[in-house]
Structures are given as structure tokens and as C-alpha cells.
ROTORGU-734547 format. One record per residue (C-alpha): residue number from 1; y, x, z. Coordinates in steps of 0.2 Angstrom, whole numbers. Each point is the difference from the previous one (the first is absolute). Layout:
N
<r resi="NUM" yy="Y" xx="X" zz="Z"/>
...
***
This chain:
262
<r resi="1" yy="-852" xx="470" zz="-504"/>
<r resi="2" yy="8" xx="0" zz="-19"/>
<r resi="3" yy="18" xx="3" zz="-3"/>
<r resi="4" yy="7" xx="-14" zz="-16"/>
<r resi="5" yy="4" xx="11" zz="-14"/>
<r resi="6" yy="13" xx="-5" zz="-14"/>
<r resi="7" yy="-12" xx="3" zz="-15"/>
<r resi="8" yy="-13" xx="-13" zz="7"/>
<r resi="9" yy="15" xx="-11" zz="6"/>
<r resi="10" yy="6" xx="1" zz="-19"/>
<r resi="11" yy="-13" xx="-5" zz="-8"/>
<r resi="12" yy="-4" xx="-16" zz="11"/>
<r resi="13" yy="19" xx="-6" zz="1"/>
<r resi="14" yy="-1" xx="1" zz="-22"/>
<r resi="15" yy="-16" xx="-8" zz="2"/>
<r resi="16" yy="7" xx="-15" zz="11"/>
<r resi="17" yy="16" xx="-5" zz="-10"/>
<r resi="18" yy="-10" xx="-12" zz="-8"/>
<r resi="19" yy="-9" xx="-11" zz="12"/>
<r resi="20" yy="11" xx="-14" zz="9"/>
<r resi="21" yy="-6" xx="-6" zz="17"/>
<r resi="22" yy="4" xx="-10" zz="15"/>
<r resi="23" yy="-5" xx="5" zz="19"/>
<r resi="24" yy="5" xx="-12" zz="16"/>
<r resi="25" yy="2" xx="10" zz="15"/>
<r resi="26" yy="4" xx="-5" zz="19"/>
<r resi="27" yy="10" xx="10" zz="11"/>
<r resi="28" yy="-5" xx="2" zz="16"/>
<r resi="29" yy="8" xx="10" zz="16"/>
<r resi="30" yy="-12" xx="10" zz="10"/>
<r resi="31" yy="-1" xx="-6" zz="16"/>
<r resi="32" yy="-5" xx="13" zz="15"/>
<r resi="33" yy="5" xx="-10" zz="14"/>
<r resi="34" yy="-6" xx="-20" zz="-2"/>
<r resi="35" yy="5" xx="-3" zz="20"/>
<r resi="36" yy="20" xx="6" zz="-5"/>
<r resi="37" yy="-3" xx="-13" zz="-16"/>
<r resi="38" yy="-1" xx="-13" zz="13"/>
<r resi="39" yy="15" xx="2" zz="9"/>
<r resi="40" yy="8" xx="-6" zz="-17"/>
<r resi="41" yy="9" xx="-15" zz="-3"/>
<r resi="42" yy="-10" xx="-8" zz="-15"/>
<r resi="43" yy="11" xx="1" zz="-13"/>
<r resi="44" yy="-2" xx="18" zz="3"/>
<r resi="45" yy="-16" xx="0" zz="4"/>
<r resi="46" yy="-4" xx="-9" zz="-20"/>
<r resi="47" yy="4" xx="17" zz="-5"/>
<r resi="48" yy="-14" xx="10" zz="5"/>
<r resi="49" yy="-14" xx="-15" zz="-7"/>
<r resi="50" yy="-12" xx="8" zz="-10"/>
<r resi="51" yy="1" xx="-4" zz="-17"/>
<r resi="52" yy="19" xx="-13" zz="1"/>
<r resi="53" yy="8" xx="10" zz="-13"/>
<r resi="54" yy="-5" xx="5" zz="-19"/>
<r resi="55" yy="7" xx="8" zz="-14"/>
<r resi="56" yy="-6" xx="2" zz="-19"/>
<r resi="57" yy="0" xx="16" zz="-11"/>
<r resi="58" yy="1" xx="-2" zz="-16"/>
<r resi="59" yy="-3" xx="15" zz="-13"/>
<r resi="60" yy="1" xx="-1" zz="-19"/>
<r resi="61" yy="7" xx="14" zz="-13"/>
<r resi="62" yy="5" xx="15" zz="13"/>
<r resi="63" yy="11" xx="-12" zz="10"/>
<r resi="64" yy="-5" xx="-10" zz="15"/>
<r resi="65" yy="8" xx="-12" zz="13"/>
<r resi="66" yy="-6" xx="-3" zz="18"/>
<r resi="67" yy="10" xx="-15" zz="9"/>
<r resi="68" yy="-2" xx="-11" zz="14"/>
<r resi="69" yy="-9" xx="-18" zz="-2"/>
<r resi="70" yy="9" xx="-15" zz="3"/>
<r resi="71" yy="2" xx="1" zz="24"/>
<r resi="72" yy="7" xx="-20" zz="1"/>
<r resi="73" yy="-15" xx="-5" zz="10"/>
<r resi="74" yy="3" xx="15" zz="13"/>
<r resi="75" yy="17" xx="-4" zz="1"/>
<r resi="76" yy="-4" xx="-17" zz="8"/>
<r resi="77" yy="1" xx="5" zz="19"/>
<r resi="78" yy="17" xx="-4" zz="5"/>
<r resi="79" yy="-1" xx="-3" zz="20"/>
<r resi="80" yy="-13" xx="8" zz="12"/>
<r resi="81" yy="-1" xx="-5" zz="16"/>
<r resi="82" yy="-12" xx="9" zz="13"/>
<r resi="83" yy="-1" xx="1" zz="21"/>
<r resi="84" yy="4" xx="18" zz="4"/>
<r resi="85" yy="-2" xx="9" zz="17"/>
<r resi="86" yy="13" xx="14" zz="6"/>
<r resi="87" yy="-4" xx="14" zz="9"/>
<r resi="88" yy="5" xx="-8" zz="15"/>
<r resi="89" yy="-13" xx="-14" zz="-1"/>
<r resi="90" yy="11" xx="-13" zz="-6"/>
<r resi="91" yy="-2" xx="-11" zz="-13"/>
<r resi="92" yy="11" xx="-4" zz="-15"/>
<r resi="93" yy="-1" xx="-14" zz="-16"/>
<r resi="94" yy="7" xx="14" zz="-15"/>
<r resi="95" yy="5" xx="-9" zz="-15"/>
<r resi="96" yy="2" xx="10" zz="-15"/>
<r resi="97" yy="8" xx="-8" zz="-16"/>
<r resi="98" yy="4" xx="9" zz="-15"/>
<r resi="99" yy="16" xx="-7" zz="-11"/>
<r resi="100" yy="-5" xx="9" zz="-16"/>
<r resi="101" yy="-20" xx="1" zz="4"/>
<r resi="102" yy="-1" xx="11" zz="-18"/>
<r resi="103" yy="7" xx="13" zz="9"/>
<r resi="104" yy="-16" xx="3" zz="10"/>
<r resi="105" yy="-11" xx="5" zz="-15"/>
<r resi="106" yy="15" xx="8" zz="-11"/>
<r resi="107" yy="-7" xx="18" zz="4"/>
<r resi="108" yy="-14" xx="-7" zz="-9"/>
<r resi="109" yy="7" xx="-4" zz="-17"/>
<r resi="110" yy="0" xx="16" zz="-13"/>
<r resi="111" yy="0" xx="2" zz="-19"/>
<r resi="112" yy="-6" xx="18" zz="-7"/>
<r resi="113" yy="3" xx="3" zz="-17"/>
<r resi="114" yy="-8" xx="15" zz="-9"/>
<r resi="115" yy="1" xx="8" zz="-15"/>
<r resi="116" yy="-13" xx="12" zz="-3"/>
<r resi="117" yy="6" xx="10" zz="-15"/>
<r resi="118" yy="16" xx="5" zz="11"/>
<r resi="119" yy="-5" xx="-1" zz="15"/>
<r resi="120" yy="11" xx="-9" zz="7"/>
<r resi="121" yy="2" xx="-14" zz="14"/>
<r resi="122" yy="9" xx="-14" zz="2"/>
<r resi="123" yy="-1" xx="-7" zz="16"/>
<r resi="124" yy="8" xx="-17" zz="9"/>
<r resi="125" yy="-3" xx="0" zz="19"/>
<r resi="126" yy="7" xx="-9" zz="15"/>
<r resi="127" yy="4" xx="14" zz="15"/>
<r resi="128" yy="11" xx="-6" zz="12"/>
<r resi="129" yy="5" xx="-8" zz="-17"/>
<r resi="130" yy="-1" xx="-1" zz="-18"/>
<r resi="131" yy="-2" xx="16" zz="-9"/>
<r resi="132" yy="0" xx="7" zz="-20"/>
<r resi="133" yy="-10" xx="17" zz="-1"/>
<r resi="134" yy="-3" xx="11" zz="-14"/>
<r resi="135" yy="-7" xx="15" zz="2"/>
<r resi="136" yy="-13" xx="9" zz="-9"/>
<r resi="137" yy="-22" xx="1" zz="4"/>
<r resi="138" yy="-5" xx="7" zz="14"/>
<r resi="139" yy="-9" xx="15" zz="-1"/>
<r resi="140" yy="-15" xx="-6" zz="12"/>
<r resi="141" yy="-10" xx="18" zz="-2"/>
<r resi="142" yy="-16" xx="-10" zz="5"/>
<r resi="143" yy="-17" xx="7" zz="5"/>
<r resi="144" yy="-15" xx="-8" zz="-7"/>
<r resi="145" yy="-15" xx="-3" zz="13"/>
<r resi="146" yy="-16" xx="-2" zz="-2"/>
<r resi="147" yy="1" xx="-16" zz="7"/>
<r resi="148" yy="-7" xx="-15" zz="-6"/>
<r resi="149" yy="0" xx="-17" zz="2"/>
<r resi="150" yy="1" xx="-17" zz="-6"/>
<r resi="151" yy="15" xx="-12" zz="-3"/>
<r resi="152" yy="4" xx="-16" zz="-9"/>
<r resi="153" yy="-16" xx="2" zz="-8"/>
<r resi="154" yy="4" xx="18" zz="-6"/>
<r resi="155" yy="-7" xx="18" zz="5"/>
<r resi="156" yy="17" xx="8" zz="7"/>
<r resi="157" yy="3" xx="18" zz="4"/>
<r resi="158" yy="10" xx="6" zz="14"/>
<r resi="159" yy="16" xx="11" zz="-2"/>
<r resi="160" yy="12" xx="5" zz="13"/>
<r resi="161" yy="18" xx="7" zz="-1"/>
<r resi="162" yy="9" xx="9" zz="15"/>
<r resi="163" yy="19" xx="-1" zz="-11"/>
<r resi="164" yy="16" xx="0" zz="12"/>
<r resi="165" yy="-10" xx="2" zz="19"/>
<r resi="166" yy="-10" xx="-17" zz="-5"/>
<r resi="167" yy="-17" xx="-5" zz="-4"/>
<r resi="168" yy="-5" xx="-11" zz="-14"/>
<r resi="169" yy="-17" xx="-6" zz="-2"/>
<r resi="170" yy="-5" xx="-7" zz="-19"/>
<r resi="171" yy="-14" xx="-6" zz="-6"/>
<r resi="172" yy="-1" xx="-2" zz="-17"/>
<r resi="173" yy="-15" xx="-5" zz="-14"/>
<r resi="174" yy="-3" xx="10" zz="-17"/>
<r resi="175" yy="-9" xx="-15" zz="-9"/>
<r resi="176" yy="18" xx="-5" zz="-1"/>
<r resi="177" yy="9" xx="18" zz="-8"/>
<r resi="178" yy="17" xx="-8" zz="2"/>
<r resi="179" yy="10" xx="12" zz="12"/>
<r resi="180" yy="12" xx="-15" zz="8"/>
<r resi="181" yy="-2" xx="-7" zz="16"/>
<r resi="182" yy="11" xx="-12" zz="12"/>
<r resi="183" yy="17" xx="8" zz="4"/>
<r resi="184" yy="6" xx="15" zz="0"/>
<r resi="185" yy="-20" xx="6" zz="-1"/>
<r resi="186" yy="-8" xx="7" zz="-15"/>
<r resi="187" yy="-4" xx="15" zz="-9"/>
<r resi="188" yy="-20" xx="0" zz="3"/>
<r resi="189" yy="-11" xx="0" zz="-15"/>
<r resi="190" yy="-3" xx="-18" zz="1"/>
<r resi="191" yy="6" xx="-16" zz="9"/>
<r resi="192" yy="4" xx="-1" zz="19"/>
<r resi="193" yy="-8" xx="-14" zz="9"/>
<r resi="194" yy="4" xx="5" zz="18"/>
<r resi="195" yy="16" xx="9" zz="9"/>
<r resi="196" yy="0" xx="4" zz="18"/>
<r resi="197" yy="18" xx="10" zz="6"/>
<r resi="198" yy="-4" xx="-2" zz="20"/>
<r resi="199" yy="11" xx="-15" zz="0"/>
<r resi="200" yy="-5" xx="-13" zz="-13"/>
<r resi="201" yy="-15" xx="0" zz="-12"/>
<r resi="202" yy="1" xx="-9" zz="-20"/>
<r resi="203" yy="-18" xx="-5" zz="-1"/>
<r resi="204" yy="-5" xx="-8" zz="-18"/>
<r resi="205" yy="-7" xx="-15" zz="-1"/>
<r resi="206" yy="-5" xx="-5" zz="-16"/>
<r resi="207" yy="3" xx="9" zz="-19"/>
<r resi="208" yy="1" xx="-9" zz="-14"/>
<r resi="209" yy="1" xx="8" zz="-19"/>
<r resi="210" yy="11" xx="-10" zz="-13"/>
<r resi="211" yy="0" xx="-3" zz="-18"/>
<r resi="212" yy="17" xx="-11" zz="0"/>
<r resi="213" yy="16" xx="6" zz="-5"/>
<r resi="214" yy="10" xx="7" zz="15"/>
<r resi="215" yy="19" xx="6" zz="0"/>
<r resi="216" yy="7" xx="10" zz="16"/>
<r resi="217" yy="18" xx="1" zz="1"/>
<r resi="218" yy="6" xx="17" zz="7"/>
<r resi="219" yy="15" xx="-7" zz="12"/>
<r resi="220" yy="18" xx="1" zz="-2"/>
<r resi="221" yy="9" xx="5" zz="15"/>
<r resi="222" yy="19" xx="-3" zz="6"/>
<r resi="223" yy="9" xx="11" zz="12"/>
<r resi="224" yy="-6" xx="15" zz="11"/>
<r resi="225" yy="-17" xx="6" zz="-3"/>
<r resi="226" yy="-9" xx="12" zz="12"/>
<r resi="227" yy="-15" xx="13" zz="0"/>
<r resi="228" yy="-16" xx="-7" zz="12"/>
<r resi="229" yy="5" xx="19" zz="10"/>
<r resi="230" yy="18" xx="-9" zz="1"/>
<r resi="231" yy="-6" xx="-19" zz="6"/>
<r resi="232" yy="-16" xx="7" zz="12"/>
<r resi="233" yy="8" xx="14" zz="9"/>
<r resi="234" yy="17" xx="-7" zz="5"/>
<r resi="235" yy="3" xx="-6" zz="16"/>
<r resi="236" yy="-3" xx="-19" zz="6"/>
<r resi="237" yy="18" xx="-5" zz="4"/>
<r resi="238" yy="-1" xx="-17" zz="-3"/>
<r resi="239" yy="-7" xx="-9" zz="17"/>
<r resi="240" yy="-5" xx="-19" zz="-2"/>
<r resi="241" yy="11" xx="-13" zz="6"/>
<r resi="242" yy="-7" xx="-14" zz="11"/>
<r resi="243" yy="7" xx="-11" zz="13"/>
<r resi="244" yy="-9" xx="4" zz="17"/>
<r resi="245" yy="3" xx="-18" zz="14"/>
<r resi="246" yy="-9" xx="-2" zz="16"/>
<r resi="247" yy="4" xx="-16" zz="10"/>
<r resi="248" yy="-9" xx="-13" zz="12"/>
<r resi="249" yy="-7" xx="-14" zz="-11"/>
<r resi="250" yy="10" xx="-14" zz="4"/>
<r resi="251" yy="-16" xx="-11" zz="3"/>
<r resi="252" yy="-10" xx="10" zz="13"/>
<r resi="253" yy="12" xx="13" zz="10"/>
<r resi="254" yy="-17" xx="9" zz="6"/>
<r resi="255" yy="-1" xx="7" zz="-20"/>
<r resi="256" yy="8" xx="14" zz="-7"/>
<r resi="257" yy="6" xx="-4" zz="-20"/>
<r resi="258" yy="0" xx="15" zz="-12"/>
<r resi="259" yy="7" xx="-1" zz="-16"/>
<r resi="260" yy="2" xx="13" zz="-14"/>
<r resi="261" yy="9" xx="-3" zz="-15"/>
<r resi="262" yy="-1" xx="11" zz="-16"/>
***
């Protein structure tokens, strides 16, 4: 197993500055249980399909911005209505409708900004709700493996970090010596293609190289900034609020009606 050095992670980050680039990416949640899925209202359940939401990294000059893709077609669901049975045998109609259904997929929506030279982040995320981050790289300390395989059509390497208590799988592709990758991820001597954190995976789906012109806009931001120690380890005090009604439908007394209202 290799250790990344600085000296080789020079040279290929002075060598990338002047390739400009494009990667689609989906990001999918790892799912260890599929029967607890199931027990899901849809609308929740569209969030654990494989491949529903995607993201483009762009890369040009030392700077590169990763953002969600347009998730109007997700948000369509707006009512789910599903026969439950309780514990006790019984059977219920449960209605679930969503009043903003955008809020379902908010988690999902994210824009990294990086700037290589500095090394610094800046980051829009939605936890519990909309957040501004800057903060600086990460320092990954990633092991290179011996580990090969094939990706996007490109021969990738594995890497592995062990930062914070976490494990974070890379893979990432030296016939591409750009050291960027989708979020927070980079610092391998050449582009990531694949991300696995235990929770989610970013797997690449296509690369594309460009020749047009391309200008990033490093974000402005209003009001209280955070660091991603500051937004990810504080507490979840914010519990959703829904309206919770169980009643006999009028039309058939022998029915039980339950209907949930975010």
C-alpha cells in the first residue's frame, strides 16, 4: 500500500491546471436493508432508486464546481396512498401528501466550489436547512492499493482514507492527472470516478473533455458562514413538521383512514 506524497501531488496538480473537463456523477444511498426500504411511503422510498439523482463536476484552470442537476421530475410525487397492516392485524388506507414535495429531495441539492491554488472550499448545503460553508481541503491521508479496476471506460486505482473515525473508498483514474473529484473528494493523483462513504456512493457516468470556453463563478455569500466540522457534527434539533390524522372513512366505517401531512 502507497502513501500520496506532496512532491508527486505537486507535479500532477501543476500539470492539470490546464485541462478543462466535465464529469456527470449519480449519487446513490447504499442500501443494507431493501425489506426496511419497503416499509417506506413512496415519496421516500424515490430516494433510495438507483441512479434518480446526478450532479456535474466541472474542472478548468485550478478551480472546479460540482452542483446538483436540475430534480423537477423527482419532485412530482405529491400524494402516496398505500394499504398498511398494524401490528395488531388491522388494516389501514395511509395517505401521505407533501405540501412542498421539494422538500423530500432538498438533502440532495449541493454546490462545491474549489479552489485549488488555496485550497479552499466553498460549499452550499441543505442540512435540516440551507447552509454556507467555507473551510479549507481536507487532508484525506489516503493509502494507494494495489487495486485495480475498470470504470467509465477508465483503468482506476483504489485508494482509501480512515480521516475522523470514517472510511472513504476512492477510485480514481491516472490517464486523467487531474487531482479533483465530486465534493469534498480530491487530492489523488488523478480524477476520481467512484466514492463510497458507507452511506452514499458518487459513481461517474460519463467524462467529457472540452475545448469551449468556460467561466466558474467562485460564489458570493451573505450572512453566517460555517466550517463542514461546524454544520456535520452539530446536533439535529430541528424535527420535521407534519400533521398526523387517523379517522373512519366516511364511505365505508369498516376502513381505517390515515393521513400524513408534511
Amino acid at each position: 500500500m502507497l502513501k500520496y506524497t506532496l512532491p508527486f501531488f505537486f507535479f500532477i496538480t501543476l500539470n492539470s491546471f490546464s485541462q478543462k473537463i466535465l464529469v456527470e456523477y449519480f449519487e446513490n444511498k447504499i442500501v443494507k436493508n431493501p425489506e426496511e426500504i419497503k416499509q417506506l411511503p413512496a415519496p421516500a422510498r424515490k430516494t433510495f432508486e438507483p441512479n434518480t439523482f446526478s450532479y456535474t463536476l466541472t474542472y478548468i484552470n485550478g478551480i472546479s464546481l460540482y452542483e446538483n442537476n436540475d430534480f423537477s421530475k423527482v419532485n412530482k410525487i405529491e400524494t402516496s396512498t398505500e394499504l398498511v397492516k398494524l401490528a395488531n392485524g388491522e388494516e389501514i388506507t395511509q395517505v401521505i401528501t407533501f405540501e412542498d414535495t421539494s422538500r423530500v429531495f432538498r438533502i440532495f441539492e449541493k454546490k462545491f466550489f474549489k479552489d485549488y491554488l488555496n485550497k479552499k472550499i466553498y460549499a452550499e448545503l441543505f442540512v435540516n436547512e440551507k447552509k454556507q460553508i467555507i473551510d479549507n481541503f481536507y487532508d484525506w491521508q489516503w493509502e494507494i492499493t494495489n487495486e485495480q479496476k475498470e470504470i467509465s471506460g477508465y483503468m482506476c486505482t483504489k485508494a482509501i482514507s480512515k480521516i475522523n473515525g470514517y472510511h472513504f473508498e476512492a477510485w480514481f483514474t491516472e490517464e486523467i492527472p487531474i487531482s479533483t473529484g465530486p465534493e469534498k473528494f480530491d487530492s489523488l493523483p488523478g480524477l476520481i470516478l467512484y466514492v463510497n462513504t458507507g452511506a452514499i456512493e458518487l459513481v461517474a457516468k460519463s467524462v467529457k473533455f472540452i475545448d469551449n470556453p468556460i467561466n466558474i463563478q467562485k460564489p458570493t455569500f451573505t450572512g453566517q458562514t460555517y466550517t463542514f466540522n461546524e454544520v456535520y457534527m452539530k446536533p439535529n434539533t430541528v424535527k420535521p413538521q407534519f400533521k398526523n390524522i387517523i379517522e373512519k372513512d366516511p364511505n365505508n366505517s369498516n376502513i381505517t383512514k390515515q393521513t400524513i401531512t408534511y
